[in-house]
N, C-alpha and C positions, 0 to 999 in steps of 0.2 A: 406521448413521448416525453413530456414535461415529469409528469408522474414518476418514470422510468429513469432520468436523466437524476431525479431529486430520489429518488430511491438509492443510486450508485453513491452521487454527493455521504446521503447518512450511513452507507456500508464504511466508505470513506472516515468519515469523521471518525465514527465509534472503531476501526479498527486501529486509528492512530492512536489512542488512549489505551483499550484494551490490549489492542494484540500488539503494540510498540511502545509506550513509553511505561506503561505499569511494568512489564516485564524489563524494561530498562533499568527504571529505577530498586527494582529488585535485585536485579543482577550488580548493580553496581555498588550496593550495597553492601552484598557478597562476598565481592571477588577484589575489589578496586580497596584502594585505599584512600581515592580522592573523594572529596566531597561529591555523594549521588548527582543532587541536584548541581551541581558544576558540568558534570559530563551531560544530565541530559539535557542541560535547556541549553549548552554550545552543541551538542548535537545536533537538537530539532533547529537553531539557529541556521548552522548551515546547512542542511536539509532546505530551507527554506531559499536559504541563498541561493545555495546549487539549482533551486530550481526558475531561482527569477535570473539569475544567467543566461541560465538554458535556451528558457524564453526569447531573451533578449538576442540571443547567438544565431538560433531557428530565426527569429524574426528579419536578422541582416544579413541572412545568408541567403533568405529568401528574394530579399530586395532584391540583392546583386545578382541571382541567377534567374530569376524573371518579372516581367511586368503584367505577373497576373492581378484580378482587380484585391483592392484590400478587405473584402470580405473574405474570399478564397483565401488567402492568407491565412488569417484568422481565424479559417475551418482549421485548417492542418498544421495551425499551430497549435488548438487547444487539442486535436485528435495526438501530436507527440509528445504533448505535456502529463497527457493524462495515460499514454502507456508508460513513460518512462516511469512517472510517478508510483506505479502501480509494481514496474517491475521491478523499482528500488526496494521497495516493500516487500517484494518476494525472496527476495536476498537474505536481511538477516532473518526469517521466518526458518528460510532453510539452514542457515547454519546453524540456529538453536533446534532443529528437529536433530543435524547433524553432531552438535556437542551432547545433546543427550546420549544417541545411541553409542557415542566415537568414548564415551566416559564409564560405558560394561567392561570396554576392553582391560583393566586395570582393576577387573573382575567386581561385578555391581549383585545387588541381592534381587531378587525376585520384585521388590517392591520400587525397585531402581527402573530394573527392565519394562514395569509393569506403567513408570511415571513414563518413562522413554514413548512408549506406547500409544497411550495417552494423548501428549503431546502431539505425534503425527498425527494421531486419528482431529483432533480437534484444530490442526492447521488443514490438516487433508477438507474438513467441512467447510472452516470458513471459506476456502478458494473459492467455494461454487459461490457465495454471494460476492466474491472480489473477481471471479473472472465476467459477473453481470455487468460490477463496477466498468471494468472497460469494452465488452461487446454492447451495452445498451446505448451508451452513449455514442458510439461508433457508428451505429445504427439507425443514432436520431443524427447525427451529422450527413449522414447520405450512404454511407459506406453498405455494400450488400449485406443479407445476413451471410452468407458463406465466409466474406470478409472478416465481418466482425466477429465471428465465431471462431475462425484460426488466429486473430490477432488477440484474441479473449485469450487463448489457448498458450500462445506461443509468451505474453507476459509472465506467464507461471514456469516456462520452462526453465528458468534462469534459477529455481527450487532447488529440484534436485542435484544439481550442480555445485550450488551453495551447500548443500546437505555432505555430498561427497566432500566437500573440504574443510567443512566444518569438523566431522569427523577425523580426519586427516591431521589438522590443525587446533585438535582439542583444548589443548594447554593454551595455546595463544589466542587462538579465536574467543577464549571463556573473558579476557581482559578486553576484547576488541566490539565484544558485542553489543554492550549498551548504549556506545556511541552509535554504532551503525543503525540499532534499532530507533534512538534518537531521531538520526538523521535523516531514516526513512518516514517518519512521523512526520517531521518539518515540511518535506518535501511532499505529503498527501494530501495535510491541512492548505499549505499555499494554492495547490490546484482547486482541491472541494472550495474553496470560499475567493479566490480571484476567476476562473472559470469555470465551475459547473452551476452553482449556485446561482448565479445573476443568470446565467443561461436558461437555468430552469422557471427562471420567473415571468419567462416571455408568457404572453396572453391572459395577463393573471383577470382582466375584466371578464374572459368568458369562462376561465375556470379556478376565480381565485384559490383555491385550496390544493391544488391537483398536487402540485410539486413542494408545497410545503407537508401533506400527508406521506407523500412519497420519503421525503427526505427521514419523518421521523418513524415510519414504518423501516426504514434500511436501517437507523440506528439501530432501532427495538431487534431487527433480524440477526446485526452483527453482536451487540449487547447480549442478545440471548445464550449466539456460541460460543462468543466466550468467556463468559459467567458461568455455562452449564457445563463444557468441559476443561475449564479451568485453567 
């Protein structure tokens, strides 16, 4: 479970760089007239923020509605840290699958359609090692697999969604997006290295390597999709 737990952590990391802040910083290069690096490191900033808030929010809400002990706490705060995380992530994912397709309408070439394409097909891959990111962990926290498997599931719904309005809102979403992808970046890193990481290093005397091979097998896995579909 340690293994598993530090597998999700390096899908995590490397999707924050590849599939979020590179495309960030590309985009904002683009389209923006602001300094790149201005939009994305106040992006990933509050990204970051947004999620030690959150934390903090989940933690006193918990207090005041009951006196279960503070371990149990602690489960179910990092189990909504690490979906919201995940599902902020899925947001601008979708509205950059959605500004490709939503940018044919205003009639695109063959190799536009064919970039469009692309794109889905290689967010469509990486999901499957980002819906492990949140039913693995879910799973080593207590949660059933039937659980963790619709709440793996139901993180990525929030995709398609983002896709329909990305399209929708072509023209405006193409200036909104770096931040957002930014944002989501901040908010993955803060999780993968304040909660899963330290999590993953329990019982490192009987199996010191378990969860540090984990973590950088889930890099290599996320790294691979997307360096290979670009």
């Amino acid at each position: 479970l340690n293994l598993m737990l530090g597998f999700a952590s390096g899908v995590m990391i490397a999707a924050s760089f590849w599939s979020l802040l590179q495309p960030a910083i590309e985009r904002a290069e683009a389209y923006l007239e602001v300094p790149a690096w201005l939009v994305v490191t106040c992006g990933f900033l509050c990204g970051a923020g947004f999620m030690w808030v959150s934390d903090k929010l989940v933690s006193y809400a918990r207090r005041r509605a009951d006196s279960a002990q503070e371990e149990e706490r602690g489960r179910l705060n990092r189990i909504i840290m690490l979906v919201l995380s995940i599902t902020l992530h899925n947001i601008p994912e979708g509205m950059a699958v959605g500004v490709a397709f939503g940018a044919l309408h205003s009639g695109g070439s063959p190799e536009t359609l064919m970039g469009a394409v692309t794109i889905a097909v290689g967010i469509g891959l990486q999901n499957f090692p980002e819906g492990a990111a949140v039913s693995l962990p879910l799973r080593r926290e207590g949660c059933s697999r039937g659980k963790s498997f619709l709440i793996g599931q139901a993180s990525g719904m929030v995709e398609p969604i983002a896709g329909v309005f990305g399209a929708l809102m072509v023209v405006y979403v193409e200036t909104f997006l770096p931040f957002a992808l930014a944002f989501a970046a901040g908010a993955m890193i803060l999780v993968a290295v304040h909660e899963l990481i330290p999590e993953c290093q329990q019982n490192q005397k009987i199996h010191p390597y378990f969860a540090t091979m984990g973590i950088v097998a889930g890099f290599a896995v996320m790294m691979l999709l997307d360096v290979m579909l670009g």
